[in-house]
N, C-alpha and C positions, 0 to 999 in steps of 0.2 A: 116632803123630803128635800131638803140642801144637796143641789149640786154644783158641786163646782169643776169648772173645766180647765187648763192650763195648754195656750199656747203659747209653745214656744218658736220662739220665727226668729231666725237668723237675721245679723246686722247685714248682712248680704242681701234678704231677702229685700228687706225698705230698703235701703240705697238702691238696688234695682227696680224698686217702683217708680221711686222720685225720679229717674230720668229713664225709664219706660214705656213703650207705650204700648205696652202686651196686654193682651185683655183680664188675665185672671193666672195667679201665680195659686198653686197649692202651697201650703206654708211649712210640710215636713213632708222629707221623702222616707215612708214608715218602714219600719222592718216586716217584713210578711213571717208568717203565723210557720209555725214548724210542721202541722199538719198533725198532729197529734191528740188524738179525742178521748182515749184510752188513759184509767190510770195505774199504777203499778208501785209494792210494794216493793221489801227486795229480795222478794223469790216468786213474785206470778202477779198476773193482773189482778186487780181489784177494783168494786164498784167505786166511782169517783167520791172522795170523801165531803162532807158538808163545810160552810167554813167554821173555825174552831173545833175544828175533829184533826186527830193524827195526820199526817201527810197531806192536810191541803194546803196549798199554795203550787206544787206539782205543775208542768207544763200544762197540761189540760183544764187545770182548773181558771188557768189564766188565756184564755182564745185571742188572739194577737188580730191582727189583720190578714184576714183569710185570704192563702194564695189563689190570686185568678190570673188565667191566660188570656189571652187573645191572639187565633191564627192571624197572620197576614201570606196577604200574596206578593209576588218578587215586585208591584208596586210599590209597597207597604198597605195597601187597601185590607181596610177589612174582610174577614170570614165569620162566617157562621162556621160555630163549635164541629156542625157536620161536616163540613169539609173535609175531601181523604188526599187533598194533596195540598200544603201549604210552603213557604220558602222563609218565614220568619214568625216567631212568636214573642208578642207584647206582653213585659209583665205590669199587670194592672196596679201593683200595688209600689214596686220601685219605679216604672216604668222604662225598665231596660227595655233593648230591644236584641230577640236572640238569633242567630243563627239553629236551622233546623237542619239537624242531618237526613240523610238519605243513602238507599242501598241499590245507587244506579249508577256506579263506576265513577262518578262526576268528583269535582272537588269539595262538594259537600258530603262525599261518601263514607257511612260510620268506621269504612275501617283504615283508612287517611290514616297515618299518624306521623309524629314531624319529631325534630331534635328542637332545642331549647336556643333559638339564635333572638339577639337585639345588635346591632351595628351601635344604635344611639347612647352616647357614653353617659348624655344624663339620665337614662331609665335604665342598664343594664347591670348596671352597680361592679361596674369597673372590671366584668368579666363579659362578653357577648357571646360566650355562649360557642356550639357545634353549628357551621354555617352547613349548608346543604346545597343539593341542585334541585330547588323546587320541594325540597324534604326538609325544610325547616321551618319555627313557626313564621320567620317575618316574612319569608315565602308567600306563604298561604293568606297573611293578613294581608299583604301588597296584593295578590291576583284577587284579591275581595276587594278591595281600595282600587286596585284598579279597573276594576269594571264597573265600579258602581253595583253591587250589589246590592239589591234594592232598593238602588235610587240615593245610594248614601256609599257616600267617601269617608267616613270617619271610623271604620270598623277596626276592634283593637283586640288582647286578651285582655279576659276579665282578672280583676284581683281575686285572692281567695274569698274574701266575705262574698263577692255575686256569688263565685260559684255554689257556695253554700246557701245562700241565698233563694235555688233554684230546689233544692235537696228537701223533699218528701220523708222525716224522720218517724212520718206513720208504717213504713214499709220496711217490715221485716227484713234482717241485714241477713244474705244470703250468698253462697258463692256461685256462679254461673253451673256448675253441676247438678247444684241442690234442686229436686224437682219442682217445677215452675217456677223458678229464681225470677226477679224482674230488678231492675235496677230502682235506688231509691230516690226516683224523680217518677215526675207524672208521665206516663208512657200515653197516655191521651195529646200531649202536645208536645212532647221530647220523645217520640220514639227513636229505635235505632241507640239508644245511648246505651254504648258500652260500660259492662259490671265486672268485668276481669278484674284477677289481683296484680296482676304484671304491669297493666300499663296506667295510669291517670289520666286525668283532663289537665294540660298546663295552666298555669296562673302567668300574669306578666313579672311575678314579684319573684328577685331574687333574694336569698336567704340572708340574712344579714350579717354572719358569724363565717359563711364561709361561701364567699360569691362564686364559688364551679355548679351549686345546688341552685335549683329555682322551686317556687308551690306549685302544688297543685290537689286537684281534691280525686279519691276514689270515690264509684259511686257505687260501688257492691254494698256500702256502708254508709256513705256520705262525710269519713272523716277525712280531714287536712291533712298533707304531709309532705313532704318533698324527694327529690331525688336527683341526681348528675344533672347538668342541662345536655352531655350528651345521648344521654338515655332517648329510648323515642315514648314519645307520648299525645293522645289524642287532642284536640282542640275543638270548641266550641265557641266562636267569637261571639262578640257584642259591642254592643254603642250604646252610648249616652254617657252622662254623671256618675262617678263613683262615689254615689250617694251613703253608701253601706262603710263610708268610714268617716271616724269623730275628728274630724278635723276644726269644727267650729264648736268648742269647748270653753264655757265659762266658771270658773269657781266660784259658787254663790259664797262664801262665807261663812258658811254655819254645818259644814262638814260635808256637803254636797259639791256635784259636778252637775253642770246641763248640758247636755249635746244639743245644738241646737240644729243640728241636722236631722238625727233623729226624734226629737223628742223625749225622749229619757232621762230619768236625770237619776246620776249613780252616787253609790256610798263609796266616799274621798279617801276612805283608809280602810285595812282588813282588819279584819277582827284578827286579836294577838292569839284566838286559839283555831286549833283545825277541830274539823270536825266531820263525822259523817254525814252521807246524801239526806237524811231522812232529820240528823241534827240541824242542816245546815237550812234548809227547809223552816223548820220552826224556829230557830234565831231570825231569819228576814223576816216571815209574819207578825214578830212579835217587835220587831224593831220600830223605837221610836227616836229617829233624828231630822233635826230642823226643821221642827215643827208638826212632821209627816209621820202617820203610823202609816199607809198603802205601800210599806215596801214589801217587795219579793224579792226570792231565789229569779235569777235572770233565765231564760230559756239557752240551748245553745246558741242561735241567732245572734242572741240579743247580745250577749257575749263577746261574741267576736267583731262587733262591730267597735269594741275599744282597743282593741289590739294594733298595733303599731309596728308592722315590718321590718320598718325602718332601723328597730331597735334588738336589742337582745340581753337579756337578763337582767331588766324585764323587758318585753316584746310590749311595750307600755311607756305613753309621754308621761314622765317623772313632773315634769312641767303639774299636769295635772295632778296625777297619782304616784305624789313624792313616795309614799312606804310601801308601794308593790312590793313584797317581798323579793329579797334576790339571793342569791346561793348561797352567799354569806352566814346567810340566817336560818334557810331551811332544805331538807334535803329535796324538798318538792315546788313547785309554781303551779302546780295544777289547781285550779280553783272548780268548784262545782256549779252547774245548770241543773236548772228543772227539769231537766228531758231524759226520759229514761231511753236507750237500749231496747230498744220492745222485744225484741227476741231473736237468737241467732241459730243460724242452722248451717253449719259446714258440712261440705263433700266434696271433697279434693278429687278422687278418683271413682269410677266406676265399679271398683273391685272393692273399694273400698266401704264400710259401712256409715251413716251418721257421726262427725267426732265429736260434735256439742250441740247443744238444745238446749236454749236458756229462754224464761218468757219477764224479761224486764228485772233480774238480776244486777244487771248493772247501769250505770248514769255518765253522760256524757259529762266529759270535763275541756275545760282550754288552757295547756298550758304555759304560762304566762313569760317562759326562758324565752320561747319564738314563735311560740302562735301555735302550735301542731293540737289538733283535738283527737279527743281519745272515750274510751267509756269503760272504765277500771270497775270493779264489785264496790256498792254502795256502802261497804261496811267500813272502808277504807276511809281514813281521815284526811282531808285538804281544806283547802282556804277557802273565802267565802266573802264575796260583795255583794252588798244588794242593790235593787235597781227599782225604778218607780215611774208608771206613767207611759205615755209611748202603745197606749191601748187600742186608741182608735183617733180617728180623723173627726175635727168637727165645722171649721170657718175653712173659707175660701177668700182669700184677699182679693181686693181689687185695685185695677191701676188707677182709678181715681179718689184713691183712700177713701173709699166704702168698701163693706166685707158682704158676705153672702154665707150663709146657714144653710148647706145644699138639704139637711130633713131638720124641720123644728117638730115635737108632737104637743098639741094640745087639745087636753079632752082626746077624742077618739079620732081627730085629723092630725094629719099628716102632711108638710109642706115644706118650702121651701122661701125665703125671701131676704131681700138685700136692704143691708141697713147704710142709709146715707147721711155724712156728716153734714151740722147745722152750721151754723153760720158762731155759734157756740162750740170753739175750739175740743170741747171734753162734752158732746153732747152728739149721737147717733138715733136718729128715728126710722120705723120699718116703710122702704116704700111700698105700700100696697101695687102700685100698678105691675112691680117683679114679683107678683104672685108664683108659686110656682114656675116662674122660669127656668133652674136650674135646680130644680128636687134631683134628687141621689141619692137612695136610699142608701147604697155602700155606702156611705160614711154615716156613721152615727149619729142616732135620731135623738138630738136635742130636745128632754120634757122642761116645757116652759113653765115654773109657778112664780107665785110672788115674793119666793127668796131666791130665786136663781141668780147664779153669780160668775164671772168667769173674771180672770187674770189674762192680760199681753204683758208681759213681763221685757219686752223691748218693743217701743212704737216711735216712730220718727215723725215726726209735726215740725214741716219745715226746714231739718236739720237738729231739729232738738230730739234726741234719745232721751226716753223716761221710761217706768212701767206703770201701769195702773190697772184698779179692779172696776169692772163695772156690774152693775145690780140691773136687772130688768123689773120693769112695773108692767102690770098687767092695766092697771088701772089709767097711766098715762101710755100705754102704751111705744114705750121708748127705753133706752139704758141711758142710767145715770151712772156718772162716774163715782167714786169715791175719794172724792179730792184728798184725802187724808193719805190715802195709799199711796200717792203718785212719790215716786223718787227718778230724780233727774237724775239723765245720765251726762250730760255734758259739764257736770260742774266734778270733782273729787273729792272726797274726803280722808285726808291722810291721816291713819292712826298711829297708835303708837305702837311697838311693835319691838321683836325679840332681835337681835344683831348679829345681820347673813353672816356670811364667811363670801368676801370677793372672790371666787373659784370659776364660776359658768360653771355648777354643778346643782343640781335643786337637790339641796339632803333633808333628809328625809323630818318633814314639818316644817322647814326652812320659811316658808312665806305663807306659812295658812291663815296667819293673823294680818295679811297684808291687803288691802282693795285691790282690786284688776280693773284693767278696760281691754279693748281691743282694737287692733290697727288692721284696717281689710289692706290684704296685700294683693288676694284678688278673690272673687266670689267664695272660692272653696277655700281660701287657707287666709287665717286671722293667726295673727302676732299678739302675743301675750303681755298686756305691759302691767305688772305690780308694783305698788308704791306702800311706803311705811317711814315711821321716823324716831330718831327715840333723842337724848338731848341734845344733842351735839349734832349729831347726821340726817339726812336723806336720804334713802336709798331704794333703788329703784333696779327694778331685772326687767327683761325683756327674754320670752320665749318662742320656738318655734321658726326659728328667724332661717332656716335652712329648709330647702323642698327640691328633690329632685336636680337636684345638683345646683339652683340658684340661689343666691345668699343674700340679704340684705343684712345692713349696718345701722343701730341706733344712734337716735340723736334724740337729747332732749333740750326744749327752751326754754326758758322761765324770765318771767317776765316780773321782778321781785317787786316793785311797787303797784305792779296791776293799774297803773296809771292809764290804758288801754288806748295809747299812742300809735297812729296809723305808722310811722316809720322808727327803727332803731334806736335806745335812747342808751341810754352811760348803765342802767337797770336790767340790761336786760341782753342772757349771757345765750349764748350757744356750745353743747357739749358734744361731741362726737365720739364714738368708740368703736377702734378697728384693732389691727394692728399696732395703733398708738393711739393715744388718747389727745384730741384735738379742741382747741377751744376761741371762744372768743369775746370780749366783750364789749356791747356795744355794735356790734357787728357779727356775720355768722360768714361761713367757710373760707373761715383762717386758715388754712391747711400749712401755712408756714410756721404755726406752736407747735405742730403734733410733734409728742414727744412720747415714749414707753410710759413715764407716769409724770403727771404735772403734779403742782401743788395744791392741795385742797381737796382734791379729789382722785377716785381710783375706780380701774375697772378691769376687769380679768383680759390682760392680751393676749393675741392667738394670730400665729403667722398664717395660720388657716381659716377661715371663716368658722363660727362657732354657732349651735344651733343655740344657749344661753347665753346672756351677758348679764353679769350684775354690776351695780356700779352704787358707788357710796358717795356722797357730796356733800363736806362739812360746810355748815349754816356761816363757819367765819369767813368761809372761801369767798360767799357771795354777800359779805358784809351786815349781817344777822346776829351778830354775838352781842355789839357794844351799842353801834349807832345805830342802828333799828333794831334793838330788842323792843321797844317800846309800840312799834307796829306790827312786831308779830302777835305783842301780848293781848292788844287790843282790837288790831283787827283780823289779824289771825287767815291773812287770804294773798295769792299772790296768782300772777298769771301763769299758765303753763300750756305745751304741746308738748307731744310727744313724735317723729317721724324716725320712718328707715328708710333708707335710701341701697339703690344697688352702687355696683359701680361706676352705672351711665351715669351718675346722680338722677334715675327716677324714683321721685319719694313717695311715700303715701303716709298720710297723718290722724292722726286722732286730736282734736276733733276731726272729723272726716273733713268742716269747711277750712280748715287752718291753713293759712298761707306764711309762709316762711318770713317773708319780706315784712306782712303785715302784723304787729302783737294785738293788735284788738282783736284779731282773728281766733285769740287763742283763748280756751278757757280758763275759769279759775279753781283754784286750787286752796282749799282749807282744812283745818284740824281742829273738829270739836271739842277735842279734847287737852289742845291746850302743845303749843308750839315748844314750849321751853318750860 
């Protein structure tokens, strides 16, 4: 049997290797499993179906990465799962780490609860919120921070995706009266966590349409929602990466998205029709795009980890996912999950009887105006992406560019060992002496045969991005590459392509026929750069360029004879776009041309910082029409970088080594398909 495996690894992750000296990066922080074993029709559970039978593909049919904890003590030191008193819990699978409530008066006590304050104007979205005396959240994050609880200064509120993140949707949605109610998290390592309908867990994120509201999640249910930030409501901190959102996002081309944080990689457009839980279900099994039939209905999890705060109808970067649906067009944004509702049991009062009893009737949805999730009756029509991959864990990168395979299975063994590169750039052999070094069964136990095959669809050698397949031999015992697969990423290929509208707005289809790269602006947030051309123009957008209240500004170089001259030549122009559109040639920061619009060229202005820019630049501008038509037609290549700079002028470029100063630094730039 053929298997193939696909890691996807963030341009964050190798730049971080190449000037690293960490022992071992995992290469995707995975979405953990929803906790759902059970599968259901839509009116009562049913035995799980086979695949190509009615309703599989169903959250259970799909087992994600299984949530595990791990107690710590107010060290951070390990516990045994016995433990009956712990101060923090590890999650194994994102590797947050959580704050654990307690019912001993203290400040980690379950029934604490705070108003919604932030002071800081870049995180609070321009409202801060009900301050307090020690009764609010930044309160409570500060006497955590300042004590060093557990050894760690960095404790913060989690965004909505953690909190959901932590949510057990095996566990029957109940309200605290309902007899044996439990909250829907694991009570083995979150005890204490409050199930009431009055109050939440806050989120750090304020609502984007109407900044006096902030998220946050119930967990009688486990859906998102929000409410006043004067309201009070419960808190449960955390630290680490906010790993649970798609911030490192690439569009392959061929109707897909990769998250290269999670590992997923989604369908780029909705289907033009809605359709029921149970329709929507067999449209993704049966989906065949770019190449790939293994798509599925996404779980709720998995879901929400595309969703974007930031934004509002759609709660989604257009950047990526130009035709999210928006009001415009429908009366609904709610898109469907594999995850059923497993069953509800209300009791409001004591006096009162049972008011509903449903066993998996209805199906989680996320809807897509602002993020808020729900679980409406399955019979009900909505929207529908499907989503691929993101199943399980399999290499372990290493910082001296070798990888490790924490379980290989062959024949009836089971092990682990580290493949080390040769002295032949595209050639990795196993070292026997890391025998079992680092086995781990959790992650998924690679069977070795003589067609086994795996894809790095981004690897850095030196500075050089490319992807490649590699084959294992049993018989040489080693992976060989398959040179024919390799595509570099540091050169571009500019096609030709449909003509934007200069707006800063990505409408919808606008750049799907366009190539991409990306610009690390810092580990978690990449800048979106697309290129295309058609006779007469160039044009080029840049996305993403706004985060938390800081803004960077595009420039682009172009070095038109690719003559690959260490210092500035008559060839070779400098573009800038802010406020006004600046240039130079022969030279770069002109800032005495900027002007609202030059000649040649155009790009959308904005007295404000703008999270898009597109920008358009005729071939006559930089002397391509007459006198070198004859070098576009023949050799058809020219130099190029791309950089964003803030307003300290700190830049960061693609190529990542590209220096400003120097154009041999810069890559090049062609069109197979013909310039003019």
């Amino acid at each position: 049997m053929r298997s193939k495996f696909y890691l996807f690894v963030s341009l964050f992750t190798f730049v971080f290797m190449a000037v690293s000296a960490i022992d071992s990066i995992i290469c995707q922080a995975h979405v953990p499993d929803t906790g759902q074993t059970k599968c259901y029709d839509s009116n009562t559970e049913i035995l799980c179906p086979l695949p190509g039978n009615p309703l599989y593909g169903q959250d259970a049919n799909y087992p994600l990465n299984a949530m595990s904890y791990t107690k710590l003590d107010s060290n951070g030191n390990t516990l045994p799962d016995s433990a009956t008193s712990w101060a923090m819990i590890r999650d194994n699978v994102t590797e947050l780490i959580w704050e654990n409530k307690t019912d001993d008066g203290s400040i980690h006590d379950k029934d604490n609860y705070y108003t919604w304050y932030d002071s800081n104007q870049l995180t609070n979205g321009a409202n801060a919120g009900t301050p307090g005396d020690g009764t609010d959240t930044e309160d409570f994050i500060k006497s955590l921070n300042d004590s060093k609880f557990g050894g760690y200064s960095d404790w913060r509120l989690p965004t909505p995706q953690e909190l959901a993140s932590i949510v057990d949707y095996s566990i029957q949605y109940s309200t605290p009266l309902t007899p044996n109610a439990v909250p829907a998290i694991s009570d083995k390592y979150f005890p204490y966590t409050q199930h009431d309908r009055d109050y939440f867990y806050w989120s750090a994120t304020t609502t984007s349409n109407y900044n006096y509201n902030a998220w946050g999640l119930y967990f009688y249910d486990g859906h998102v929602n929000y409410t006043t930030k004067k309201n009070r409501g419960y808190v449960r901190a955390v630290r680490g990466g906010d790993y649970l959102i798609s911030r490192n996002l690439i569009i392959n081309g061929n109707g897909t998205v990769s998250d290269l944080n999670t590992g997923l990689t989604w369908q780029q457009t909705t289907d033009s029709s809605s359709m029921t839980w149970q329709e929507a279900i067999a449209y993704c099994e049966n989906l065949n795009l770019g190449g790939y039939t293994d798509w599925r209905l996404p779980n709720i999890k998995e879901l929400q980890t595309i969703i974007d705060y930031r934004w509002y109808s759609p709660a989604v970067n257009v950047s990526y996912f130009p035709d999210t649906l928006s009001l415009s067009k429908t009366s609904s944004l709610l898109y469907w999950t594999s995850t059923s509702q497993t069953s509800i049991t209300e009791v409001y009062s004591k006096e009162t009887p049972i008011y509903n009893t449903e066993n998996g009737e209805n199906g989680w949805t996320v809807n897509f105006i602002n993020g808020y999730t729900s679980y409406p009756d399955k019979d009900y029509k909505y929207n529908v992406r499907a989503v691929r991959g993101g199943l399980s864990r399999s290499v372990v990168l290493e910082a001296d560019s070798s990888f490790t395979i924490p379980c290989m299975a062959l024949n009836d063994d089971k092990f682990s060992i580290k493949f080390r590169r040769t002295e032949n750039p595209f050639l990795w052999i196993p070292d026997v002496n890391t025998l079992n070094e680092r086995f781990d069964p959790s992650f998924e136990c690679i069977d070795v045969n003589d067609d086994f095959s795996f894809h790095i669809p981004l690897m850095n050698d030196n500075g050089k991005l490319y992807s490649i397949d590699f084959k294992y031999s049993l018989a040489e015992s080693l992976w060989k590459p398959d040179l024919s697969s390799i595509v570099v990423y540091g050169d571009i290929d500019v096609k030709r392509g449909s003509i934007p509208v200069i707006d800063g707005i990505f409408s919808e289809n606008e750049w799907v026929d366009a190539g991409a790269t990306v610009i690390t602006v810092e580990p978690d947030w990449l800048v979106t750069v697309y290129y295309k051309h058609d006779d007469s123009n160039l044009y080029i957008a840049f996305g993403n360029l706004i985060r938390d209240g800081r803004a960077f500004f595009p420039e682009i170089l172009l070095d038109i004879n690719n003559d690959k001259q260490t210092s500035w030549q008559i060839d070779d122009w400098w573009l800038h776009a802010s406020a006004a559109d600046c240039e130079g040639n022969g030279k770069y920061n002109v800032w005495s041309s900027c002007q609202e619009k030059l000649i040649g060229w155009d790009a959308n202005n904005f007295l404000r910082p703008q999270d898009i820019v597109e920008i358009q630049i005729s071939y006559e501008k930089l002397g391509l029409v007459s006198l070198n038509k004859e070098f576009l037609d023949d050799k058809k290549i020219m130099g190029i970088a791309f950089s964003v700079t803030d307003k300290i002028n700190k830049s960061r470029f693609w190529p990542p080594e590209a220096n400003l100063e120097n154009p041999s630094t810069w890559a090049v730039m062609k069109s197979s398909d013909s310039w003019k």
